[in-house]
C-alpha positions in Angstrom: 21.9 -29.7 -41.3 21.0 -29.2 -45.0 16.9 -29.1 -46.1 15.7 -30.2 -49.1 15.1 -27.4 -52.2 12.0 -26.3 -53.2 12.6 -26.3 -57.0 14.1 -28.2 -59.2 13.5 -31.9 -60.2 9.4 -32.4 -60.5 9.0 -35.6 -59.1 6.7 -38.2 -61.1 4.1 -39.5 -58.4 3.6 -43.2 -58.7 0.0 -44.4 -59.2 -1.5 -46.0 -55.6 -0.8 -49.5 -56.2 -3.3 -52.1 -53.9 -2.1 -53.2 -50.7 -1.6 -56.8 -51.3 -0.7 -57.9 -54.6 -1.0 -61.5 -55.9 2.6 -63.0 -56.0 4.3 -64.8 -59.1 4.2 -68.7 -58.8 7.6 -69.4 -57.6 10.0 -72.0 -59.3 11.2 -73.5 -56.0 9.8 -74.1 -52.6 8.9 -71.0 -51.1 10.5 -69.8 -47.5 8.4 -71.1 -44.3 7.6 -67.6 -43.4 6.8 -67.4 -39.7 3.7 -65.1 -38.7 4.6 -61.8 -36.7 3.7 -60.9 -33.2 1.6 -58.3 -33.2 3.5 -54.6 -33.4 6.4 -57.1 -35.7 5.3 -56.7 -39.5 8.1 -55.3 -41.4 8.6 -53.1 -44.8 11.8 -53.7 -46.6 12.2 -50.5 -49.0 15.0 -51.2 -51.8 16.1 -47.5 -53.1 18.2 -49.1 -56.1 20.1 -46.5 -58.1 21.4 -49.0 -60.7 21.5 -45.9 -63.5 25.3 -46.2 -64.1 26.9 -48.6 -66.3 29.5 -50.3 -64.1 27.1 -51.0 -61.1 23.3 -51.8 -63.4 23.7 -55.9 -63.9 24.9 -56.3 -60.2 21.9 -54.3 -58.5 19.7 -55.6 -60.9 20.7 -59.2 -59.7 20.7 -58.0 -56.5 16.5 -57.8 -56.5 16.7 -60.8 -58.3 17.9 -62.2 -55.1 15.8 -60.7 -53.0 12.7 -62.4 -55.4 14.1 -65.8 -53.6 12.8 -64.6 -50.8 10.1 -62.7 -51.9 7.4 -61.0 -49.9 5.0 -62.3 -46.8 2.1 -61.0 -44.5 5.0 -60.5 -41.9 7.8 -59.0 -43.7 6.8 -56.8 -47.1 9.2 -56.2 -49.7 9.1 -53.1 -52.6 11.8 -51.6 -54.6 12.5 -48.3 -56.9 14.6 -49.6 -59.6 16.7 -47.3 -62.0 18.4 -48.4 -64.6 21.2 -47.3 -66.9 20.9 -47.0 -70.6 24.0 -48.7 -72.4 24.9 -51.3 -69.6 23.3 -54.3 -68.7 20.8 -55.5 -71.9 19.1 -58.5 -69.9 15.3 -58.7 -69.4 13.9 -56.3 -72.1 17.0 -53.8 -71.4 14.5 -50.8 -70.2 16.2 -48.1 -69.2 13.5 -46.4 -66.8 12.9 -46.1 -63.2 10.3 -48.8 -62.2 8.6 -49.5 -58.6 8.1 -53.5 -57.9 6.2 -55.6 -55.2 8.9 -57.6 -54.8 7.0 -61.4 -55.2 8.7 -64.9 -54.6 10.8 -66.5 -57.8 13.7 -68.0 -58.6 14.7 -67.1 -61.6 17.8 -64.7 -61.8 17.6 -63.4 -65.0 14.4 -61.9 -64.7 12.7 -59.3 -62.8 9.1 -61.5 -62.6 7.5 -59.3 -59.0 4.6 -57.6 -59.7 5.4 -53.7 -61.3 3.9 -50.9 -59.5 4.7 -48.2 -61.8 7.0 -47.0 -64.3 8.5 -43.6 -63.7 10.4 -42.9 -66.5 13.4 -41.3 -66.1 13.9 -39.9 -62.5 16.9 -38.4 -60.5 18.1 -41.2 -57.8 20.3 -38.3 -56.5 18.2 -36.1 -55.6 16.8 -36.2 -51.9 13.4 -35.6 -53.4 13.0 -38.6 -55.1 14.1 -40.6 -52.2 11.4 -38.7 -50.1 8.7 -39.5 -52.9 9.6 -43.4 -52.8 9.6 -43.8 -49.1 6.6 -42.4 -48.5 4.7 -43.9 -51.2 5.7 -46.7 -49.8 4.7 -46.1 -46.3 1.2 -45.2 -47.1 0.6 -48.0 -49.5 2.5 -51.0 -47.3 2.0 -50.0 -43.9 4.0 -51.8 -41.4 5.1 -52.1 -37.6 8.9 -51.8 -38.8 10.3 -50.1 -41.8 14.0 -50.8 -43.0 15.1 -49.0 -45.7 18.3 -50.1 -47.9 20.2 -47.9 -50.1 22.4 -49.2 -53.6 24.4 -47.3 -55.4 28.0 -46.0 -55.3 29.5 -44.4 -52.0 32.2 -41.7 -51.3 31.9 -41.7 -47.5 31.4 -38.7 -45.5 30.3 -36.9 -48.5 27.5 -39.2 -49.5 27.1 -40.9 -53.0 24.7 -41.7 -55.1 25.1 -40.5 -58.7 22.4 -40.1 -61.8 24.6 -39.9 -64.8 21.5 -40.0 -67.1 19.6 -37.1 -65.3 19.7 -33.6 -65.9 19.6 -32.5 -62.0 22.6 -30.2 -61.0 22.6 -30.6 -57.2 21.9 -28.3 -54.4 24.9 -28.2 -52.6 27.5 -25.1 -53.5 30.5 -26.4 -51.3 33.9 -27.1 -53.7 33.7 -31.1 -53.6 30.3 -30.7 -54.6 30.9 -28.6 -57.7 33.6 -30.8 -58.6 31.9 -34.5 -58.6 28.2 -32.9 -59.9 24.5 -34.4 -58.6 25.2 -37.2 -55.9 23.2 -37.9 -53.0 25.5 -36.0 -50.5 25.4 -36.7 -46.8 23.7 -33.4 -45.6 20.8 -34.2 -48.4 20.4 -37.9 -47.1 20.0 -36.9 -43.6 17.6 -33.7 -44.4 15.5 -36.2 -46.4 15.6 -38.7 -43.8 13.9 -35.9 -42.0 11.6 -35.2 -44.0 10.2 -38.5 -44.5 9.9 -39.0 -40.8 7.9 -35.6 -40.7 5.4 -35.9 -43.2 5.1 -39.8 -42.1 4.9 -39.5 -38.4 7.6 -41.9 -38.1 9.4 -42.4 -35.3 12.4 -44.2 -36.6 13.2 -46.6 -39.4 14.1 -49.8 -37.5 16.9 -50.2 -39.7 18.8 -48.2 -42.7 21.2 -49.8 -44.8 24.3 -48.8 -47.0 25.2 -51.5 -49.6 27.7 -49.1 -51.2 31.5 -48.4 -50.8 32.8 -46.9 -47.7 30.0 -45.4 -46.1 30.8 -47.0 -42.4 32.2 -43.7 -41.4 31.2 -42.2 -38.0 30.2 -38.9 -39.9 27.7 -41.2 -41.4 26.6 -43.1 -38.5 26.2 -39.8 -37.3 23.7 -38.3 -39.9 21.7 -41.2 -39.2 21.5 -41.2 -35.6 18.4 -39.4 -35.2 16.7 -41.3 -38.1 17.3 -45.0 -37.3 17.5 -47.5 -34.4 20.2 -49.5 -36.3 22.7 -49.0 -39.7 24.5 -51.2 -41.8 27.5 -49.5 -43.7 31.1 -50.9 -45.1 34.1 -49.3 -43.8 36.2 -50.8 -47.1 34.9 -50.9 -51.0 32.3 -54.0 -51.4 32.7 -56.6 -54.4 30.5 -56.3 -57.5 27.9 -59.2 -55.5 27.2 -56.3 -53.2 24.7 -58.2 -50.1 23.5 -61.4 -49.9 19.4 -59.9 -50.4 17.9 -63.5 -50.4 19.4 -65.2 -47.6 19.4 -62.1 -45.1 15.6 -61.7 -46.2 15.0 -65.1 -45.9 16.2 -65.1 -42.3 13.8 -62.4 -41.5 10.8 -63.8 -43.1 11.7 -67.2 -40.6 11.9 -64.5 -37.8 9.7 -61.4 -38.5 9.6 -60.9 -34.5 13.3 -59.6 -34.1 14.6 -56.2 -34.1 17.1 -54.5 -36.3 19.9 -55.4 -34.0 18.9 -58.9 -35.6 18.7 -58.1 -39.4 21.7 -56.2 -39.0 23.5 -59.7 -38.2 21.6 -61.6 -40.7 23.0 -59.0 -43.3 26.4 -59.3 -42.0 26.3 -62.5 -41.6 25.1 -63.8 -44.5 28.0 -61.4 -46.9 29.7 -62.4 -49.6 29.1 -66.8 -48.1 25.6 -66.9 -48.7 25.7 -64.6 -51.8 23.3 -66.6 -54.5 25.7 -65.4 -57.6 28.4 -67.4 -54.9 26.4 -69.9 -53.9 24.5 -71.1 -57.1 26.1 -73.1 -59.2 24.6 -71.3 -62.7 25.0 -68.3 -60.9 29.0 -68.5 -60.6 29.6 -69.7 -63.8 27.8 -66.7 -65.4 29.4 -64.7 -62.7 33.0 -66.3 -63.4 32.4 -66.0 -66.9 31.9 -62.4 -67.0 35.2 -61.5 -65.0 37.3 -62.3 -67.8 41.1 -61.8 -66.8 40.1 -62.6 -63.4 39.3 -65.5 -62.9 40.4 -68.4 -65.4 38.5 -71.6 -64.4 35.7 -71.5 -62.6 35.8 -71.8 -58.8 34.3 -73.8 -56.5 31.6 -71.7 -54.1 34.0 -71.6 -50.8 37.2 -70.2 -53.6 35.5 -67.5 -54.8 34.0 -66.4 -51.3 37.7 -66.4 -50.2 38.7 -64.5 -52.7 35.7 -62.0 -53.0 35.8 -61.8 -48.9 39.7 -61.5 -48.6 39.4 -57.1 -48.9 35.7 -56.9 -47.8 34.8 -55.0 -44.2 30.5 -54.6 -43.1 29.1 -54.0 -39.8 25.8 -53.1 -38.1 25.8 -50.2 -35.6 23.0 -49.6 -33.1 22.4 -45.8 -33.0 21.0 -45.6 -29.9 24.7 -46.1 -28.6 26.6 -43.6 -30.6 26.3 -40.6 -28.2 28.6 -42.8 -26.1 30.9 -43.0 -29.1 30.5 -39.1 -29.8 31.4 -38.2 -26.5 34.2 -40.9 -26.0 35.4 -39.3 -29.6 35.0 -35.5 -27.9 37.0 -36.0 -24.8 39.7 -38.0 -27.1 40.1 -34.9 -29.8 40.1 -32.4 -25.9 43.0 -34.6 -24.2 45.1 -34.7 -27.5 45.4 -31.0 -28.1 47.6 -31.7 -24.6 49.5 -34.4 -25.9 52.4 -34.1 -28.2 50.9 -34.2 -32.2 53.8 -36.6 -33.6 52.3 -39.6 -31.6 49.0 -39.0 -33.1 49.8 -38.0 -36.8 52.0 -41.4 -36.2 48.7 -43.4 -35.3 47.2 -41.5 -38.3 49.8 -42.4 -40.8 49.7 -46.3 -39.3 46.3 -47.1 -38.2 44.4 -49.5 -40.9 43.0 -47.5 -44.4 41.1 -48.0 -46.8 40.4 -46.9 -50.2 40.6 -43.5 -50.6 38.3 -41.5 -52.8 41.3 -38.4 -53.3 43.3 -40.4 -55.3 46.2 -42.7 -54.9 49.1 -39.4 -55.1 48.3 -38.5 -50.7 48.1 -40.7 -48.1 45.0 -42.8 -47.2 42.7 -40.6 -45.3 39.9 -43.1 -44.4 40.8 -44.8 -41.1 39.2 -47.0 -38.6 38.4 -44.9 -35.5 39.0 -48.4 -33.3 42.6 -49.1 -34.6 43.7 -45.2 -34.3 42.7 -44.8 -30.7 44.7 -48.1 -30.1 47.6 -46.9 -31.7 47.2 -43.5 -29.6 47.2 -45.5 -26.6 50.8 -47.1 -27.5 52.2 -44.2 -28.8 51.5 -41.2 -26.2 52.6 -40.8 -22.5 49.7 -38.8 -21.8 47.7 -40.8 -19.1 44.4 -38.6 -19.9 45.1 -39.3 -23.6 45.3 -42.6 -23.2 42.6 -42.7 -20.8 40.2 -41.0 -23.3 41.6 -43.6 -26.4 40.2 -46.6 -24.0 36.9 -45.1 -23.1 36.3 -44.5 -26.9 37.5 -47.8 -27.6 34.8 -49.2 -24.8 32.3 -47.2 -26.8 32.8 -48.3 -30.0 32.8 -52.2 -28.8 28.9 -51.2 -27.3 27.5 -49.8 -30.7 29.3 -52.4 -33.2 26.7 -55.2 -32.8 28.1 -57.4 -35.4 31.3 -56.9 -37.5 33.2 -58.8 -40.4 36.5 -58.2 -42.2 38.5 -60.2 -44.2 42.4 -61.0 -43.9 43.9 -57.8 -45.6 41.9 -55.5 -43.7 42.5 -57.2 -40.0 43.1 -53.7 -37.9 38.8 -53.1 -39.1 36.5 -52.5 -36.0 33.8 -51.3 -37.8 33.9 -47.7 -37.5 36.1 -45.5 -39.6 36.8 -41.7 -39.3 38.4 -39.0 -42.0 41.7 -37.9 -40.8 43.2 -36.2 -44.2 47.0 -35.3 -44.2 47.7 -31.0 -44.5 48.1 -31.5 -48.3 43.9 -32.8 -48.3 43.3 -30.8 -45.2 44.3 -27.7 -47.4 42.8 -28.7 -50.7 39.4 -27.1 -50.9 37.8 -30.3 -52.5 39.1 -32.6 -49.7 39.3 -30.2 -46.8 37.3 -28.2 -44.1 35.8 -26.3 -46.9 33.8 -29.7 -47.8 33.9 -31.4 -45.0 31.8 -29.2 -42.7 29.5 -28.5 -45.2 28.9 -31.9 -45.9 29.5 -34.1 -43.0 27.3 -30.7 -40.8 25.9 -32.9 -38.5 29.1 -34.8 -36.9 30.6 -31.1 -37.5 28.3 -29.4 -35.4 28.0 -32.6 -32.7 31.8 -33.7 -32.5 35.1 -31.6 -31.4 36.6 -33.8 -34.3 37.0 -30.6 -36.5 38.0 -28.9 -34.0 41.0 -30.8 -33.2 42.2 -31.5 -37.0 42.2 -27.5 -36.9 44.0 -27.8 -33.5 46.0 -30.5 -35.3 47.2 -28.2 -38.6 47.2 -25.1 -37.4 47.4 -24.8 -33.4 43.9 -23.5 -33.0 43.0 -24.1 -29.2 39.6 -24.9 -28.3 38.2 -26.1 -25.0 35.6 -28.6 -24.2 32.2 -26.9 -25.2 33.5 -26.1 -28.5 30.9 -26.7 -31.3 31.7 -23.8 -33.7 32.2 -25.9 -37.2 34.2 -22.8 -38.4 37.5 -23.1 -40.5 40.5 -22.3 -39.6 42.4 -19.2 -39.9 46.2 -19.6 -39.0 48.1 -21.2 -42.0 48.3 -24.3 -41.9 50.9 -26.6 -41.2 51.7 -30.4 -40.3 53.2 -30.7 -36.8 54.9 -34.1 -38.3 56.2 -33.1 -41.1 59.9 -32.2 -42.2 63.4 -33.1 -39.8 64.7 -35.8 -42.0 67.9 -35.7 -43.6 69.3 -38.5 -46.3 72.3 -39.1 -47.4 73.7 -39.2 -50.4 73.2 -42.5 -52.4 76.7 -44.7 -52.2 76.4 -47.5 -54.8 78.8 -50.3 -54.6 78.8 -50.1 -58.8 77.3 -48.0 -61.4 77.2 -49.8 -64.0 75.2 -53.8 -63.8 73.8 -56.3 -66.0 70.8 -58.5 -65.8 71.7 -61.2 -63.4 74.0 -59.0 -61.1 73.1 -57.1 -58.3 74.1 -53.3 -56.9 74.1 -52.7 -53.4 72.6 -49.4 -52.4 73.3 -47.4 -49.1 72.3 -44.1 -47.8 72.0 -42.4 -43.8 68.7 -41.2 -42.4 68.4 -39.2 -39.4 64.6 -37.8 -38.2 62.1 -37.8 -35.9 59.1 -37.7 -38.6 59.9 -40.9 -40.8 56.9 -42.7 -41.5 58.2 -45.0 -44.6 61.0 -45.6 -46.3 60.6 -46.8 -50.3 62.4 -48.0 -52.9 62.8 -46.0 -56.4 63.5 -46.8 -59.7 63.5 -44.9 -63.1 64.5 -45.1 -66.3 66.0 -41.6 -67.2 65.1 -39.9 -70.6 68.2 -37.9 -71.1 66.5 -36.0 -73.9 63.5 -35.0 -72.5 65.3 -34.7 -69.3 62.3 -36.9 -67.2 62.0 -40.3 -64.9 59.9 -43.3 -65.9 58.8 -44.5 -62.6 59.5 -48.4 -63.2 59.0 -49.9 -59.4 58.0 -48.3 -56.1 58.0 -51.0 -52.7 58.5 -50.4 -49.0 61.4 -51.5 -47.7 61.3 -53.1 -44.0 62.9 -51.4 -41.0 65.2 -52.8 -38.9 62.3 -53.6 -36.1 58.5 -54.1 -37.6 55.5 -54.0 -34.8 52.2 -55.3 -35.3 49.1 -54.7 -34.0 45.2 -56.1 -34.6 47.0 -57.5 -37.8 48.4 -54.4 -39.2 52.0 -54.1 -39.8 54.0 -50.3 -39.0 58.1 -49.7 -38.9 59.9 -48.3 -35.5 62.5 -46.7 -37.2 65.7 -46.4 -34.9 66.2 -43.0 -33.1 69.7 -41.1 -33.7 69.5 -42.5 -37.4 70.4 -45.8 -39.4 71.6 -46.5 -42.8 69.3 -48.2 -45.3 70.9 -50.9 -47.5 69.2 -52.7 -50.4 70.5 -54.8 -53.1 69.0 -54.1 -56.1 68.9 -56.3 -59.1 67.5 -54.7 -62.4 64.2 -55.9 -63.6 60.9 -54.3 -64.1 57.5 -55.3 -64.0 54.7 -55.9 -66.4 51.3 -57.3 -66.9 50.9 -60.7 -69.3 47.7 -61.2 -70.2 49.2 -64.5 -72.6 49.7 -62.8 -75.9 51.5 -59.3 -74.6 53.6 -57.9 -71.5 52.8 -54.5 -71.1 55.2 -52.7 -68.4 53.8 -51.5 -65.5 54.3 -49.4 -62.5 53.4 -51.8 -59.7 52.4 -49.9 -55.8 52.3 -51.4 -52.8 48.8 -50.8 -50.5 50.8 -52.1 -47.4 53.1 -52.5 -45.5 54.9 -55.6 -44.0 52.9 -57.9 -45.5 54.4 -61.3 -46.7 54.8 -61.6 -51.0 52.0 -63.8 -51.1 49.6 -61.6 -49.0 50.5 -58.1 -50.5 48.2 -56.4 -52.8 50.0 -54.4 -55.3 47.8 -51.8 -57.7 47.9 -50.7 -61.5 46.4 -46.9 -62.4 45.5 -46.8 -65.7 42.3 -46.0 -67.8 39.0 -48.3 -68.3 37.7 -48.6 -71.1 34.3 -50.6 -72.3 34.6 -52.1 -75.8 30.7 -52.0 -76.0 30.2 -48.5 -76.1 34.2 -46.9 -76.0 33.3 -45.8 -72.1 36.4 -44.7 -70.0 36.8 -44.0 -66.5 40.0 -44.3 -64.2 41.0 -47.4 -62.4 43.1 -49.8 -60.8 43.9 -53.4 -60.9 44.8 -54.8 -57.9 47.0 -58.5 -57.9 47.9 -60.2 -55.3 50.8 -63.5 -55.4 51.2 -62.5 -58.9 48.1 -62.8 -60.2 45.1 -60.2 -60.8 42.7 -60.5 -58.2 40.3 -57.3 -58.6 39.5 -54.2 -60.8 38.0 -51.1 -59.8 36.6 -48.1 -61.4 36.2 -44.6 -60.1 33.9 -41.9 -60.8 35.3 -38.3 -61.5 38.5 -37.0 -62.7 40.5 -39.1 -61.2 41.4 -36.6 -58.2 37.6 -37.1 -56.1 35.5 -39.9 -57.1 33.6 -43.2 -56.1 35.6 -46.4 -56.2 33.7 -49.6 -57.6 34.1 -53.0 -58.6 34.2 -54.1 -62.3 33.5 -57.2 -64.1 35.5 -57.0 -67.2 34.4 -58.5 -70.3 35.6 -59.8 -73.1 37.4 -57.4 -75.2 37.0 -54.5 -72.4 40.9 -52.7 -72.4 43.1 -51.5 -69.6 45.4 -48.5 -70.5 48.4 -48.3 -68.1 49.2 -44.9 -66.7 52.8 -43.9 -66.5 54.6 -42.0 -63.6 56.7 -39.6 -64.9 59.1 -37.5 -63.1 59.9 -34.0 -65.1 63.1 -32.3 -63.8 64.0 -28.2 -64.0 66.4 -27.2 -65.9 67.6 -25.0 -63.3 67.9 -28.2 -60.8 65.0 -27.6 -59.1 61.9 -30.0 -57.8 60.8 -32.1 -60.2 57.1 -32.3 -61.2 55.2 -35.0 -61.5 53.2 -36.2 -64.3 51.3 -38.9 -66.3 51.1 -40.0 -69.6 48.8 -42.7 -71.5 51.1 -45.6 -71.4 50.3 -49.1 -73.6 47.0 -51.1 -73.7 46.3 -54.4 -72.8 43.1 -56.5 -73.5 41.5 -58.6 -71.2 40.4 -61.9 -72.7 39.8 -65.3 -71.4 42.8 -65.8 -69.6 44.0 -63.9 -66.1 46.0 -61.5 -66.1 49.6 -61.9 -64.0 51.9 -60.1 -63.2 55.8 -61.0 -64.3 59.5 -59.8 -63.7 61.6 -59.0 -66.8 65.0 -57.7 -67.0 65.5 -54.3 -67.2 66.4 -52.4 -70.9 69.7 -51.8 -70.9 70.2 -47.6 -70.4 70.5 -45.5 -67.6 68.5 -45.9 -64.5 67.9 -43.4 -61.2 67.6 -45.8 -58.2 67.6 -44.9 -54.4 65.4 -44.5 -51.4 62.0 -42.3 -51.2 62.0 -40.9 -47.4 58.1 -40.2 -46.6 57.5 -38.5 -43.2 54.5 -39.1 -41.1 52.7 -36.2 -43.6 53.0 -37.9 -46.6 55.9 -35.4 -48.0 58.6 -37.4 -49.6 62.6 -36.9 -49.1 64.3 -38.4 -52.5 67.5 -39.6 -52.3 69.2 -41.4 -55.9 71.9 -42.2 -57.8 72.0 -43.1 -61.8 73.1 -46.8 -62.6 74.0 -47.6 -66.1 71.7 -51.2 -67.0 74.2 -52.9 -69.6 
């Protein structure tokens, strides 16, 4: 495990603020706070890293929220504040890092709780700084319990928690590191964790919370163990709303006496339904009204909480039952080394995903530890396998103490685990290299390293194994490779708008994962593919389980038929169709339930601001927009409220062929720009330009590696 550096970022102390400040006279009611028990008086720390332009208005709102609730004798409630400069302008747009007594009002627009301090610019990714606000705010609001809540953007396994606006340069050297720049990374949180409790005398917080994207991993859980009784992460990306601060707080000033178990399931609970910027009627509209291109006319409370819910995944762990899970995980990873590997890169390549921070190019690599072991326990003939996949399954059920997910993510049990393919296993930014320097405590405490080195490269290890070293052998998938397609037949090759082509080709292997559908418009000159559409097509049998769709492909081979019918896709937002290369996130699902994403480039009119994205629609219309930090290749996925005027530049997929006939390269190029403006953006069919076209099947193995397999069509 990481410990924190000794130089660097000087740290601004706060001035000692008094114990009990006055409150602000609230506009409403206050909450019928309840007294604690003796050994039940609770501090709620709020470390809000709102210094980043996509995320500053909605964690700004969120301690707005927490204001309806406000603080009490029983249940105490201060927040660090950093904000961005050039993003949110509301309430005297300061741009500085400010510490707040957080005081009952109503008003959501302004920050009214009583200011502590004003730090100026500080670092909210360095450990440091966390360090410095926790205990400050120990000493100065003592308190029975301490729950401590964490905003910003997350990554997962390697942490989050960016400071665009500071000058710190991190402290960890490992290649994902270098490449994303000062974040909060796992190993950092859980050495200052340690600290804290050190110079504290802490025990354990009662409760730590992670109201950012994708940080309900098990290497997370994991670096909290030792640190907390209880943690509340997301498995999936959360909408811009982020938690629901006043009606969870509000449950726990009514009930200061419970446990973290409790406030866990008051914050799940109480997501995205009892949202205020959902729930409030002024609230929505200004909420509504800043999504331009989402949302067209405003929805009623129980709409928007469908919609906003539909994607979303959080649950609330109690630590003191993950060495059951770590040991149920342990003898799993030991019995599978005995099992065959294409049952369990098959369970890999099928178990329920979620957004990946490596780019949309390689498989999803974040998968719910839950749904995988189920899947192991249909696919392998090993009895001890299997055996292991239920007793880790048992586990998992005793630590999740309360769990939410919304329709598209139905295979969610609250715990999710990095299984990357052999192309990110291999990479050094999303492979071993990274991975057990960041994620060092799961590393050093689980065989799960172990077996994806077992898994890529044959490396045998036995039982007590708890080395954390990388592999040697080259590596290699054991599911990759076998399949042989056909060439295309076409039952034309020439077909007009209106008409339809039927499309045939023979696939034999053992290793088919997915079969796709391909189209491209061929630039004879510059001898390169426009990829136009990409969709799965169904196999002949479909199997579900916990919700989640796979293909059982036939064995000894089958021929793939599909009629296609020439038209492309674009994006209307009423005054322009911009074409569009529409993907599929998954498969099986009906029309009306897929979710279908746009890459492209974000771009803020305000300030000319760009960062990658994706627009995701669903039943034709868009539904969601997401930016990510980085290049593009490793970075933090977030939800964004466009505005009016705010543009989305649509990334072509180009294909580049050799002039010597050999593999084509991929490539992408700026395509055009649409604008988002009052009205939603949908998404429409149009018939294809007449010219020549390459259409076939795209044969993906249980690796990710694709087997092509086209024929050029003349569009008349």
């Amino acid at each position: 495990v990481a410990t924190l550096p000794s130089s660097g970022q000087q740290v601004v102390q706060a001035t000692q603020a008094p114990a009990v400040p006055a409150t602000a006279a609230p506009t409403a009611p206050p909450v019928v706070a309840a007294t604690a028990a003796p050994g039940n008086k609770w501090l709620i720390m709020l470390y809000q890293d709102a210094d980043d332009k996509v995320l500053e208005q909605d964690i700004y709102l969120d301690l707005n929220e927490a204001e309806r609730a406000g603080s009490s004798d029983a249940v105490q409630i201060v927040a660090q504040l950093d904000r961005f400069n050039g993003g949110y302008q509301g309430d005297g747009n300061w741009t500085s890092a400010k510490r707040f007594y957080v005081t009952r009002d109503d008003d959501l627009s302004a920050v009214r709780s009583q200011e502590l301090a004003d730090l100026g610019e500080v670092n909210m990714a360095d450990g440091r700084t966390l360090v410095d606000f926790v205990t400050w705010a120990m000493a100065n609001y003592p308190a029975d319990k301490y729950a401590l809540i964490l905003s910003d953007h997350g990554m997962g396994w390697p942490g989050g928690w960016s400071d665009p606006t500071s000058s710190g340069t991190g402290g960890a050297t490992v290649p994902l590191a270098q490449r994303l720049g000062d974040q909060l990374f796992l190993d950092e949180i859980d050495a200052a964790l340690g600290t804290i409790r050190q110079q504290t005398g802490l025990d354990k917080f009662e409760l730590i919370g992670m109201d950012a994207c994708l940080m309900g991993h098990l290497e997370v859980f994991s670096a909290l163990q030792p640190h907390a009784r209880y943690a509340v992460a997301s498995q999936e990306t959360e909408p811009a709303v982020g938690w629901a601060y006043a009606s969870f707080l509000r449950d726990l000033q009514q009930n200061p006496n419970v446990g973290g178990d409790e406030l866990g399931r008051y914050i799940v609970q109480s997501y995205i339904d009892e949202d205020q910027r959902i729930v409030d009627d002024q609230a929505r509209l200004e909420f509504v009204g800043g999504g331009r291109g989402l949302f067209g006319a405003p929805p009623s409370a129980d709409a928007l909480a469908d919609r906003l819910g539909a994607n979303v995944t959080l649950a609330a762990v109690d630590l003191s039952a993950l060495p059951p899970v770590m040991e149920g995980l342990n003898e799993l990873a030991f019995q599978m080394q005995q099992s065959a590997q294409k049952p369990v890169a098959q369970a890999r390549s099928y178990a329920q995903s979620y957004t990946s921070i490596f780019g949309s190019q390689v498989p999803p690599s974040y998968i719910d530890l839950g749904h995988f072991a189920h899947l192991v326990t249909q696919s392998t003939p090993d009895q001890r396998t299997t055996d292991a996949a239920g007793s880790l399954i048992d586990a998992l059920g005793q630590a999740v103490v309360a769990e939410r997910h919304g329709p598209d993510k139905p295979g969610s049990t609250g715990i999710s685990i990095y299984f990357p393919n052999s192309q990110l296993y291999t990479n050094p930014v999303s492979g071993y290299q990274s991975y057990l320097g960041l994620a060092s405590r799961f590393s050093q405490d689980s065989l799960w390293d172990e077996f994806l080195a077992f898994h890529y490269t044959g490396r045998e290890f036995d039982a007590s194994s708890r080395n954390a070293t990388p592999p040697s052998q080259p590596v290699e998938s054991p599911a990759t490779g076998g399949i042989q397609v056909s060439a295309i037949r076409a039952s034309a090759n020439t077909v007009a708008p209106g008409q339809t082509v039927l499309l045939s080709a023979d696939i034999t292997g053992e290793n088919i994962g997915y079969v796709k559908l391909m189209v491209g418009y061929f630039d004879q000159v510059a001898n390169s593919l426009n990829v136009a559409d990409q969709d799965y097509l169904e196999s002949p049998d479909t199997t579900v389980l916990n919700g989640v769709y796979y293909p059982v492909w036939p064995e000894g081979g089958f021929t793939m038929e599909f009629e296609w019918e020439p038209f492309v896709f674009a994006i209307d937002d009423g005054e322009q169709r911009v074409p569009a290369l529409f993907k599929p996130l998954t498969y099986g699902a009906s029309y009306e339930q897929a979710v279908y994403i746009v890459e492209g480039i974000y771009t803020h009119t305000e300030d000319g601001q760009s960062r990658t994205a994706q627009l995701h629609f669903r039943n034709g219309t868009l539904q969601q927009v997401f930016g990510f930090t980085g290049d593009g290749t490793a970075g933090a996925p977030r939800e964004i409220l466009p505005e009016s005027g705010d543009t989305f530049t649509v990334l072509e997929q180009w294909l580049d062929f050799a002039e010597d006939g050999g593999a084509a390269t991929p490539d992408t190029e700026q395509g055009q720009t649409i604008t988002f403006r009052d009205r939603p953006f949908t998404w429409i069919d149009m018939d294809a330009a007449a010219g020549p076209y390459v259409v076939g099947f795209l044969v993906e193995d249980l690796d990710g590696k694709q087997y092509p397999a086209y024929t050029q069509i003349t569009v008349q």
